[in-house]
N, C-alpha and C positions, 0 to 999 in steps of 0.2 A: 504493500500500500504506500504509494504517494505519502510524505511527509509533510505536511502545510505549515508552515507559521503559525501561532497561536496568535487568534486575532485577527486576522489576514485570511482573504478570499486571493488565491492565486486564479485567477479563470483564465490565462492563458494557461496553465496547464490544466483544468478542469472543462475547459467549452470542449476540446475530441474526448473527455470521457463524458460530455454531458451528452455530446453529439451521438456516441456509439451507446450509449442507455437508452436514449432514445428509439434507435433505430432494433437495438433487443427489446424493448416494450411494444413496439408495432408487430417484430417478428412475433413474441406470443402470443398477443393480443388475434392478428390475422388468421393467424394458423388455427386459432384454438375456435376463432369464431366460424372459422371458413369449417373446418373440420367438426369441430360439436354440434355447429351450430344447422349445419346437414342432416349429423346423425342424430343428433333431437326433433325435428323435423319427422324423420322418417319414424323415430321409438314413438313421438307425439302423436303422430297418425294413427299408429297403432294401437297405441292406447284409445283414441278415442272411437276408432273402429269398431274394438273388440269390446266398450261398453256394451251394458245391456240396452240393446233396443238398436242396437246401431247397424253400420252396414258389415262387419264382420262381428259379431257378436260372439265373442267365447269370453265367457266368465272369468276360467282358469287361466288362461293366456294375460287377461285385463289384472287379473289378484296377482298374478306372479312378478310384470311387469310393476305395478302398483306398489308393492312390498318394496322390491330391489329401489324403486327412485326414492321414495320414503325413507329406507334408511341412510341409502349416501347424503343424500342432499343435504339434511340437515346438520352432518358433520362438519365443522369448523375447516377454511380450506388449508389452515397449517397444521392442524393435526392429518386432516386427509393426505398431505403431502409427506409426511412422515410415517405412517399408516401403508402407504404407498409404495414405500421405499422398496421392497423387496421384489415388487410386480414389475415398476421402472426401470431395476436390472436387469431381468431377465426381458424386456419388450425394448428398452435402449442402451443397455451395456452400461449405463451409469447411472447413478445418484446426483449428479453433480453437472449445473451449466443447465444453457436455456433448452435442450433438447430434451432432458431430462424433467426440467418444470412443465414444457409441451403437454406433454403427455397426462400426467393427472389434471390438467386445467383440461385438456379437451374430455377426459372421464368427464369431469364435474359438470362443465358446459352442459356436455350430450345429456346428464337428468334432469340438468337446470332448464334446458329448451324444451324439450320432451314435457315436461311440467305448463311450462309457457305456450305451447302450440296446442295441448290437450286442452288447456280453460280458453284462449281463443274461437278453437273449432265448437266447443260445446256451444256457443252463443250463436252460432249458424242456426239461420230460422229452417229447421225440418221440412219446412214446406215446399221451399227448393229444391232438396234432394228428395222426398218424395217425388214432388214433380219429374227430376229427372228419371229416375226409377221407370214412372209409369210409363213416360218415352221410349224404356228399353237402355240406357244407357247402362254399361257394366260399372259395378263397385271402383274399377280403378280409374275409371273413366271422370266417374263423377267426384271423386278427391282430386283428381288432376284440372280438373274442365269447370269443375261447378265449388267444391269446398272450400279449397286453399284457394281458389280467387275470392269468394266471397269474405274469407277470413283476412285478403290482405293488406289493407292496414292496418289493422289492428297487429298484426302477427309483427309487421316493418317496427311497430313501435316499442314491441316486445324482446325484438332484436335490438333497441338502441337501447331499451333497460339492460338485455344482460352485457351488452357492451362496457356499462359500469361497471357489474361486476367480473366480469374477465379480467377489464383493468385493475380492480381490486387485485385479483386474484396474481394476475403477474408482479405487483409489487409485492406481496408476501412471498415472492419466488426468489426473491433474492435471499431468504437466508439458504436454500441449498445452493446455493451461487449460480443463480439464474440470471442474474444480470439486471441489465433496467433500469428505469429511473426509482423503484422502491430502493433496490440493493444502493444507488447514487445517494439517494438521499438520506440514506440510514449511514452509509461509511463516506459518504465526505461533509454532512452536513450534523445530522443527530450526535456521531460518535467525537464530531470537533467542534462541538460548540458552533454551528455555524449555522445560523438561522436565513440567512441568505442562501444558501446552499439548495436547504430544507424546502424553503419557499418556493426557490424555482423548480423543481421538480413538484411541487406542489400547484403552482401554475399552469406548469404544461397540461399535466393530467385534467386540470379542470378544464384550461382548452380543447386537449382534445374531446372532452365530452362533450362540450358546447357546441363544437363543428359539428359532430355525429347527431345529437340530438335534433341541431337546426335543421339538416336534412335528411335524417326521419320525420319529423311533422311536417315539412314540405311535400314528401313524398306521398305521406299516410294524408296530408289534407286532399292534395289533386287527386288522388286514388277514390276518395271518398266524397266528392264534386264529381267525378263523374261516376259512382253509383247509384247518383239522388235524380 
């Protein structure tokens, strides 16, 4: 670790590591959204599919899946991440580094979305997808054609909520040294007294939510202007 001055913000030597935190906060952030946020997506569907009364209806499939996200989910994501440790070996050969935080953030995601796309689809008015039904349309038809359009704002805006928490989720990555702007701010700002340090990775984060947010509700308002 870089030695600072006590007292003193060096940012020519902190702006390339503030810069490459950065760009390892986007790298988890992406990957974990891009990748969880799919396969929550598809668990989501399913989940709500296999409700009672729905278009794939199995009780047992809906309980089993139901159980499994119920108990991850509500687990803390730094004990999850240490919890973890032994599956991340054996799936990325290490413990250690952003490839290694990847991987349980995209677990987590995938229940946290899964969750988020099942209470979304539940609000789809029945009477649609009956309708398509009576048309003849197949089950996959009408989650592709008729569901997930009807759910998609709401679902767009679901996505820029768990995007906080990803974010969240990658700055706790930094204690198995994942990198980031959390790891940034905890060892050049927290651990040196350095409230400026702190702040700016505190900053950014909130930028970046701001931008992402802005357009989610741009996107979920024009979505929902032409549903009316």
């Amino acid at each position: 670790m870089i030695a600072l001055a006590a007292g003193t913000t060096n940012w020519d030597v902190l702006k390339p590591i503030l810069a490459e935190s950065v760009v390892q906060t986007l790298q988890m952030v992406l990957t974990t959204l891009v990748v969880g946020g799919f396969l929550g997506l598809v668990l989501g569907v399913v989940l709500y599919g296999t409700r009672p009364g729905n278009l794939f209806e199995n009780a047992v499939v809906y309980r089993i899946l139901d159980i499994i996200i119920n108990i991850i989910r509500p687990i803390p994501f730094i004990i999850f991440l240490a919890a973890m440790q032994p599956v991340t070996i054996k799936v990325v050969g290490t413990s250690i580094g952003t490839l290694a935080a990847i991987f349980p953030m995209c677990v987590m995601c995938t229940m946290a979305t899964s969750r988020l796309v099942e209470q979304n689809l539940v609000t789809v008015d029945p009477g649609i997808i009956e309708a398509a039904r009576s048309m003849g349309a197949s089950k996959l038809t009408i989650v592709r054609t008729v569901l997930i359009p009807e759910a998609l704002a709401p679902l767009i805006l679901a996505y820029a909520f768990l995007f906080i928490g990803v974010l969240d989720m990658s700055a706790m990555a930094g204690y198995i040294g994942g990198g980031g702007l959390g790891n940034f701010a905890i060892a050049y700002g927290y651990q040196k007294f350095d409230q400026g340090v702190t702040w700016t990775a505190v900053i950014i984060m909130i930028v970046l939510v701001q931008v992402v947010q802005g357009i989610a509700n741009a996107i979920a308002k024009r979505l929902l202007r032409r549903g009316q």
